[in-house]
Structure formats: structure tokens, C-alpha cells
N, C-alpha and C positions, 0 to 999 in steps of 0.2 A: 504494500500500500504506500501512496505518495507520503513524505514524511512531509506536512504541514508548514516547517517552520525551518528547511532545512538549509536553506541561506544561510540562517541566524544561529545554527548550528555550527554550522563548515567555519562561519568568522571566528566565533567562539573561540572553537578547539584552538583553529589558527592562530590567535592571539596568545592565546594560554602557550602555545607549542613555542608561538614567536619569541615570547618575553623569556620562556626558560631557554630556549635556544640561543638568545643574543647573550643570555650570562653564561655560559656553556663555552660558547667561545672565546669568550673575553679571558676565562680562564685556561682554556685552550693555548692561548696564543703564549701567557704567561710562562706557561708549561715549557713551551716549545724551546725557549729560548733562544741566544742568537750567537752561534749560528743555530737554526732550527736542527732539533734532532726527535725522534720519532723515540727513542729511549729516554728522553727527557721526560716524560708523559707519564705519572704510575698507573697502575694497573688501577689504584682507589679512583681515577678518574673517572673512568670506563664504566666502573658501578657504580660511581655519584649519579653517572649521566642515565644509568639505568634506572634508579631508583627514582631519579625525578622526572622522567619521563612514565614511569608507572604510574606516579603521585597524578599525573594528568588526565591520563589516555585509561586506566582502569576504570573510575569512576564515570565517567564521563561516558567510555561506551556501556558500560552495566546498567547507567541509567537510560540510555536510549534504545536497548534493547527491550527492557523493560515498557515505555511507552511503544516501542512500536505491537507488541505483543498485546497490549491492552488495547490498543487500537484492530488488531483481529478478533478481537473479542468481542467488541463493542459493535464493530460490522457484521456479528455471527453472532445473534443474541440467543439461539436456537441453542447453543454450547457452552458445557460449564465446565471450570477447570476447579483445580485445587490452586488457588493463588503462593501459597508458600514452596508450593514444588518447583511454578515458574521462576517465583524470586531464586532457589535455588538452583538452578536452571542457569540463570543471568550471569549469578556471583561464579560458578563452576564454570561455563564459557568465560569471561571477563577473566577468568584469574590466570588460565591456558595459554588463549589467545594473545593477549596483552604481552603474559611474558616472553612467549613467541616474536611475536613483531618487535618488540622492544629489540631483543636479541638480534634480529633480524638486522633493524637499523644499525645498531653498534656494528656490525659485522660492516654493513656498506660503509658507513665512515669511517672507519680504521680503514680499507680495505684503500677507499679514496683515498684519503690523507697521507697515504703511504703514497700512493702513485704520486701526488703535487710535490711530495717532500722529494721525490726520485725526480720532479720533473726542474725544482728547485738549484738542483745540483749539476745535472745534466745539460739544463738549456740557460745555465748561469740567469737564474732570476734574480729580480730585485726582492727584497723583501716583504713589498709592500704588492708587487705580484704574485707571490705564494698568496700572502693573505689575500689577493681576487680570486684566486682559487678557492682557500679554504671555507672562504663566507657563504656560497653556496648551501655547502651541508648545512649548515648551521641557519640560515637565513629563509626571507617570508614562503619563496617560491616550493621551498621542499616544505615547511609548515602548512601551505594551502593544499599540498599534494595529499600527504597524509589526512588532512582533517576530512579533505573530501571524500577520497578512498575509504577511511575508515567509519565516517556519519554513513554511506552506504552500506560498507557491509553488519555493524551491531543492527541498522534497523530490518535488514535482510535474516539476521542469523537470530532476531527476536520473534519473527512472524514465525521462522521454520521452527522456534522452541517450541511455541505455542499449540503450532499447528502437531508438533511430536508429542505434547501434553494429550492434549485430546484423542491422538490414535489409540493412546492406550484404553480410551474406553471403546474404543470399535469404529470411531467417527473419522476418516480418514477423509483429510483437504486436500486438492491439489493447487497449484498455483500455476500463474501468465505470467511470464515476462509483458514489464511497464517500462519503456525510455520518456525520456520528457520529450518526445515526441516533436526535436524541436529545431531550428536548422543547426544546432553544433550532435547530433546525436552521429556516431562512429559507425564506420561499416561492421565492424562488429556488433554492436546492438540495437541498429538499426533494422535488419532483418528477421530480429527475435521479437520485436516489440508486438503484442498480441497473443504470443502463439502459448499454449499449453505446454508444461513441462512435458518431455517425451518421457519419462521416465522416474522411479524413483531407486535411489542405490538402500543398500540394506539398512543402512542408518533413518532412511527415509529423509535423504538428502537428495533435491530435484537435479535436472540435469536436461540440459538441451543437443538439439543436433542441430549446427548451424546448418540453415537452407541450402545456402548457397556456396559453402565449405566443405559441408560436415564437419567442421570440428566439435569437439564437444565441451559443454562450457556448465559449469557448475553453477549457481544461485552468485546475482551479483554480490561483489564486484567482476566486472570481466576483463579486468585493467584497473592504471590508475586513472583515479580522476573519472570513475565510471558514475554518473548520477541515476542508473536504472532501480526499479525496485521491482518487487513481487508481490502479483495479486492473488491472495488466497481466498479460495470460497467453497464452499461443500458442494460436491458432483452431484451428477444426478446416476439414474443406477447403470446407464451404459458408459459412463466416464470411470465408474468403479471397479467397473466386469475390464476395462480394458486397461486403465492405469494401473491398477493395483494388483495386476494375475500373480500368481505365483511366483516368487521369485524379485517382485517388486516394491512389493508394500512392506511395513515394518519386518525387523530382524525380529 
């Protein structure tokens, strides 16, 4: 389902990510010292940077998994859940996920900053040219990437909680790929917009077959910076008999 207010979202995070980011750097650079060395840097850093990027990104998707999940609820009043299973639901995803990407990030920036530091050395930069390199990682454009990539996928991985809450009583949803349907929409999900999940994997995690590809594309995000979401709504009994045969509805 469209997430209502997801502008004001995506700025949100982005700010939040921006402001720890710009002091992440600043201590960065202190690190580095001059001449820059890539062993200068301890290891406490790395997990500073973890831990305050948790301090963000955890709560922040837990609670919007949580409204988008209430909002399938609210659209499917015919369905009743246990509410504390969902909230436990949230906080077990949010606590996975989060530290996953978290780790994820560190890796890419260690990974970069190696290469600027090599490129430092090699193509005799200035050192006010390292830092145009290094400001990147740390700065608005990789903060807007994440806030948006990640405001899609908690409100995508809250419907599919939801929707896994309920199978357990016998009530099984499926879900349509939604794009904002709008001139920046990607040939990637541009083609998917409308169509019924083709399929469910054993988790009762949905799954597409691009049209015009085949490739196969799992519940947004389908890239970064994807704004698509997912419409979920209860079949009717020939959507049931075909989505859910054997083999594809819950484990």
C-alpha cells in the first residue's frame, strides 16, 4: 500500500543519517591524519559508526513497519491478528535486518576509502582532493539513497508481516506490484506495476517474473532508490486454487 506521508519520511531519515554522517566524518578525517593513512583509523571507529547508525535506522524502520502493517489491516477489516505477535514481528525483523545493512555499509566504506587512500598516493592528490572523494560516503546524496531505499522496503517487509500473521489462521493474501506510476518510474518497475505476485516462496515471501526479462524480482525494493510498494488484499477462491497450490503457500 502507498505509504501516505513518504516524502516526509525519506527527508526525515535523510536528515537524521545526514547530521550523524557529517560528524562521522569530521572525525574520520581527524583519524586519518597527515599524511593520510588507512591504519590511523581504530577499529573503535568502525563500531562507533555502527552503533550510531543502529541508534537511527533501527527504530525508525520498526516503527514504519509497524504502521505500514496496520494500515493492511485497516484496508482488510474482515481480518484479525494478534497485535503483540506483529509488534514482535517488527522488533525480530528490525533487529536482523538493520544489523545486516548496517554491516553492509561499513563494508562499502572501508572498502571505498581504501581505494581514495590508494588513489591518494598513486595519482599524487592534494589533500583537500582525497577529502572530495571521501565526502561522498559520508554526505546528503548516499543519506537520501539509503533513507529512500530503506522507507520502501520496512513499509514492504510490514504488509508481508502482516499478511504472514494472518496465514497462520488459514487467511492467505496475495499482493500487486504498485510504482508511482509516474514519469521517473524505471524499466524495471515499470513493467511490474499492476501485475499479481507470480508466486509465493516457502517463507510466503512474493516474487515476480519480469515480463519483458524474466528476471525474477522479490517484494520491493528492486534497486536503490526504488519508491514501488505492495498491494495486498484477500483472493477470491480461483486466485487461491492457483497462487497458493502446493508447494507455494506457507512453509
Amino acid at each position: 500500500m502507498e505509504i501516505p506521508n513518504r516524502e516526509e519520511l525519506e527527508a526525515k531519515l535523510a536528515r537524521a543519517l545526514g547530521k550523524l554522517q557529517k560528524a562521522q566524518l569530521t572525525r574520520l578525517l581527524e583519524y586519518l591524519g597527515d599524511p593520510p593513512r588507512i591504519e590511523n583509523v581504530p577499529e573503535a571507529f568502525w563500531e562507533e559508526v555502527g552503533t550510531e547508525l543502529l541508534s537511527v535506522l533501527r527504530p525508525f524502520l520498526q516503527s514504519l513497519y509497524l504502521t505500514q502493517a496496520e494500515m493492511v489491516l485497516r484496508a482488510n477489516p474482515a481480518i484479525g491478528v494478534d497485535w503483540a505477535l506483529v509488534n514482535e514481528g517488527a522488533a525480530a525483523w528490525a533487529r536482523q535486518y538493520t544489523y545486516d545493512l548496517v554491516q553492509g555499509i561499513n563494508v562499502h566504506t572501508r572498502r571505498a576509502l581504501q581505494e581514495a587512500l590508494g588513489g591518494f598516493w598513486e595519482d599524487a592528490l592534494t589533500r583537500g582532493e582525497l577529502e572530495g572523494r571521501i565526502v561522498g560516503l559520508f554526505g546528503p546524496v548516499r543519506a537520501e539513497m539509503i533513507a529512500v531505499t530503506e522507507v520502501t522496503r520496512a513499509a514492504s517487509e510490514g504488509q508481508r508481516g502482516l499478511a504472514n500473521e494472518v496465514a497462520q489462521f488459514g487467511i492467505l493474501m496475495i499482493d500487486a506490484w504498485s510504482t508511482r506510476n509516474d514519469e521517473v518510474v524505471c524499466p524495471i518497475c515499470g513493467p511490474l506495476h499492476g501485475r499479481d505476485a507470480d508466486g509465493y516462496e516457502g517463507d510466503r515471501t512474493p516474487y515476480w517474473l519480469h515480463p519483458d526479462t524474466g528476471e525474477r524480482y522479490g517484494p520491493p525494493p528492486a534497486h536503490p532508490r526504488c519508491r514501488c510498494n505492495d498491494n495486498w488484499r484477500l483472493p477470491d477462491t480461483a486466485e487461491t486454487a492457483t497462487l497458493f497450490a502446493p508447494g507455494q503457500g506457507p512453509a
